[in-house]
C-alpha positions in Angstrom: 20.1 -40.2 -22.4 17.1 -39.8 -24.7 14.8 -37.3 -24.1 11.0 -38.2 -25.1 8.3 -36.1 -25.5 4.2 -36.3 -24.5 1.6 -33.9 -24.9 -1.9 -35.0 -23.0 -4.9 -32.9 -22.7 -4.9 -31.1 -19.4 -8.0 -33.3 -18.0 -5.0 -36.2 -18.2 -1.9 -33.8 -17.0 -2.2 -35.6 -13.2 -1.1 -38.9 -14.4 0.3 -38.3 -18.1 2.6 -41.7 -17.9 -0.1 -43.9 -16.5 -0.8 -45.5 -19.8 -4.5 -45.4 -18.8 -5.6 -44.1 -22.3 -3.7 -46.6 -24.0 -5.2 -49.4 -21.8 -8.5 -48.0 -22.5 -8.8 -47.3 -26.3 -5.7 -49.4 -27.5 -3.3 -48.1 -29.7 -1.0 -49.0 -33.0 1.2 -51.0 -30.3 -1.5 -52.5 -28.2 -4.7 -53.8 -27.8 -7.0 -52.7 -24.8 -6.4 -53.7 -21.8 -2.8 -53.0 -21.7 -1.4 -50.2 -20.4 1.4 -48.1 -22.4 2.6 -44.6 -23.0 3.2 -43.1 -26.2 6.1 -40.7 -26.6 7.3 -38.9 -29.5 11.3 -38.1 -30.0 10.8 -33.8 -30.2 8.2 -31.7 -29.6 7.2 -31.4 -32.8 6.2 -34.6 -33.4 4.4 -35.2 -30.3 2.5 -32.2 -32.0 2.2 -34.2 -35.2 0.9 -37.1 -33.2 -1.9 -35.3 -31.0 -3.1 -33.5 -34.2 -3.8 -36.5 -36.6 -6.2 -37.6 -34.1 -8.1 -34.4 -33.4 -11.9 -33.8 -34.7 -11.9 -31.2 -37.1 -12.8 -28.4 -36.1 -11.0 -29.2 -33.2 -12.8 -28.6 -29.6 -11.0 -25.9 -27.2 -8.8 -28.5 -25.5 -5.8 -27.1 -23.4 -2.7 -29.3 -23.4 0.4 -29.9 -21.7 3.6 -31.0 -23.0 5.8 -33.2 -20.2 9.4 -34.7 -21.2 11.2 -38.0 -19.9 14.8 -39.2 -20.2 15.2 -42.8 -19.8 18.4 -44.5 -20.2 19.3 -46.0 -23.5 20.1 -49.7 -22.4 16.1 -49.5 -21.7 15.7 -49.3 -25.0 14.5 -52.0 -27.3 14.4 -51.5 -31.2 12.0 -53.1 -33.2 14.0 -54.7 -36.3 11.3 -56.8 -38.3 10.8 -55.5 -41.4 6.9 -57.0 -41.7 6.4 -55.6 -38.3 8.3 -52.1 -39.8 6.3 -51.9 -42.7 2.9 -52.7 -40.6 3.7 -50.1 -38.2 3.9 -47.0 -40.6 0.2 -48.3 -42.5 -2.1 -45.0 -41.7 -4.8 -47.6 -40.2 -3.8 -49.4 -36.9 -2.3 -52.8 -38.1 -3.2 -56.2 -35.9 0.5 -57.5 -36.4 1.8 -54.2 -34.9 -0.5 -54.7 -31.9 0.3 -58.9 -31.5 3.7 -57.5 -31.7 3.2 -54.7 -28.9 1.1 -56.7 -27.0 3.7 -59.6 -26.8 6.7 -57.0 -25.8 4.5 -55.2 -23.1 3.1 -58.7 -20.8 6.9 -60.1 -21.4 8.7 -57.1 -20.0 11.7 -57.6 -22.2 12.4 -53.6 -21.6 11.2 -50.1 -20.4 10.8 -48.6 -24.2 10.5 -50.1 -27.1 11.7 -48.0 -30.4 9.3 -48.0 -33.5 8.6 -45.6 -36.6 5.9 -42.8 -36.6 3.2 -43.8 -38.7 2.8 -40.1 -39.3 6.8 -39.0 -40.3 8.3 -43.1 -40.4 11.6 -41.7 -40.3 11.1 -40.4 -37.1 11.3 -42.6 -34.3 8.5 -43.4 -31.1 8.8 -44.2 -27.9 6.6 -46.6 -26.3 7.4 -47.0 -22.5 6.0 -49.9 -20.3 4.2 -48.7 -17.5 4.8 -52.2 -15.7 8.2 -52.7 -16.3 10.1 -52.5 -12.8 12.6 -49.4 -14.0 9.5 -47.4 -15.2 8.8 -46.4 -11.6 12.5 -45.0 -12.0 11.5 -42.5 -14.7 11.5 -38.7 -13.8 9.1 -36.7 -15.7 9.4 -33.0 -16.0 6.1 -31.0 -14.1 4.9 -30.2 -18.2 3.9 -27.0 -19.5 1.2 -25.6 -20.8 1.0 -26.2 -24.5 -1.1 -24.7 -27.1 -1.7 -25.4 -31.0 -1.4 -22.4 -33.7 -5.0 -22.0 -34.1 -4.1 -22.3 -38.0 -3.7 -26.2 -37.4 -7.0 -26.9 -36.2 -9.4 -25.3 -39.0 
C-alpha cells in the first residue's frame, strides 16, 4: 500500500485530512470551495512542499507530520500531458484546477496521482475528502515536526 505523507501546522493537527485549507484558499488542484488534501510521497518532500510556501523569515510555527496508507486501486493517475505540463508551472495553473475540480465533484476515486510542482519527478497525492472510502483511511496520531532552522533564514 502507499504510504503518503502531510505536514500541517499544529493549530490544524486536530483535523489534518479535513481538506478545510484547501476548500478555503484553493490549491494547484482546486479552486475554493472544494475540499482536498494534499499529500506528498516521503517526508522530505512534504518538507519541500510546506517550505516553498513559508514567509521568509519564517514565523515560529510548530508542525506535525501525520502519514496515511491508502490502497492502490484508489488511486487515479493523471495522464494528460497539457494537464502534466500545467501542473509543474511554479504559478498555480487554471487547467490544473478545472482538471482537479472536475475529478473531486465526480468522485472518480479516493487519490488522484500528479507531479510536484516543486521536484516534477516526484509524485503527489491528492485525496478526496468526500469520496465514500476516504472515511476508510487510517491516519497515524503525527509527530511533532520541526524545520532545521537553516531553511527558514
Amino acid at each position: 500500500m502507499p504510504v503518503a505523507w502531510r505536514i500541517v501546522s499544529e493549530t490544524r493537527a486536530a483535523n489534518p485530512f479535513d481538506g478545510a485549507g484547501a476548500r478555503r484558499f484553493g490549491g494547484r488542484w482546486n479552486s475554493p470551495g472544494l475540499p482536498a488534501v494534499y499529500t506528498a510521497c516521503s517526508r522530505a518532500l512534504a518538507a519541500l512542499e510546506v517550505l516553498v510556501h513559508l514567509p521568509r523569515p519564517a514565523p515560529p510555527v510548530r508542525f506535525r507530520l501525520f502519514s496515511v496508507e491508502f490502497p492502490v486501486d484508489w488511486i487515479e493517475v493523471v495522464k494528460d500531458p497539457a494537464i502534466l505540463r500545467a501542473a509543474t508551472s511554479p504559478s498555480i495553473q487554471k487547467q490544473t484546477q478545472r482538471f482537479g475540480d472536475h475529478w473531486l465533484r465526480e468522485t472518480r476515486s479516493a487519490a488522484l496521482r500528479v507531479p510536484s510542482a516543486v521536484i516534477p519527478d516526484e509524485p503527489n497525492f491528492i485525496l478526496n475528502p468526500v469520496h465514500p472510502a476516504f472515511a476508510r483511511l487510517a491516519w497515524d496520531q503525527g509527530k511533532l515536526f520541526a524545520f532545521d532552522p537553516r531553511l527558514l533564514a
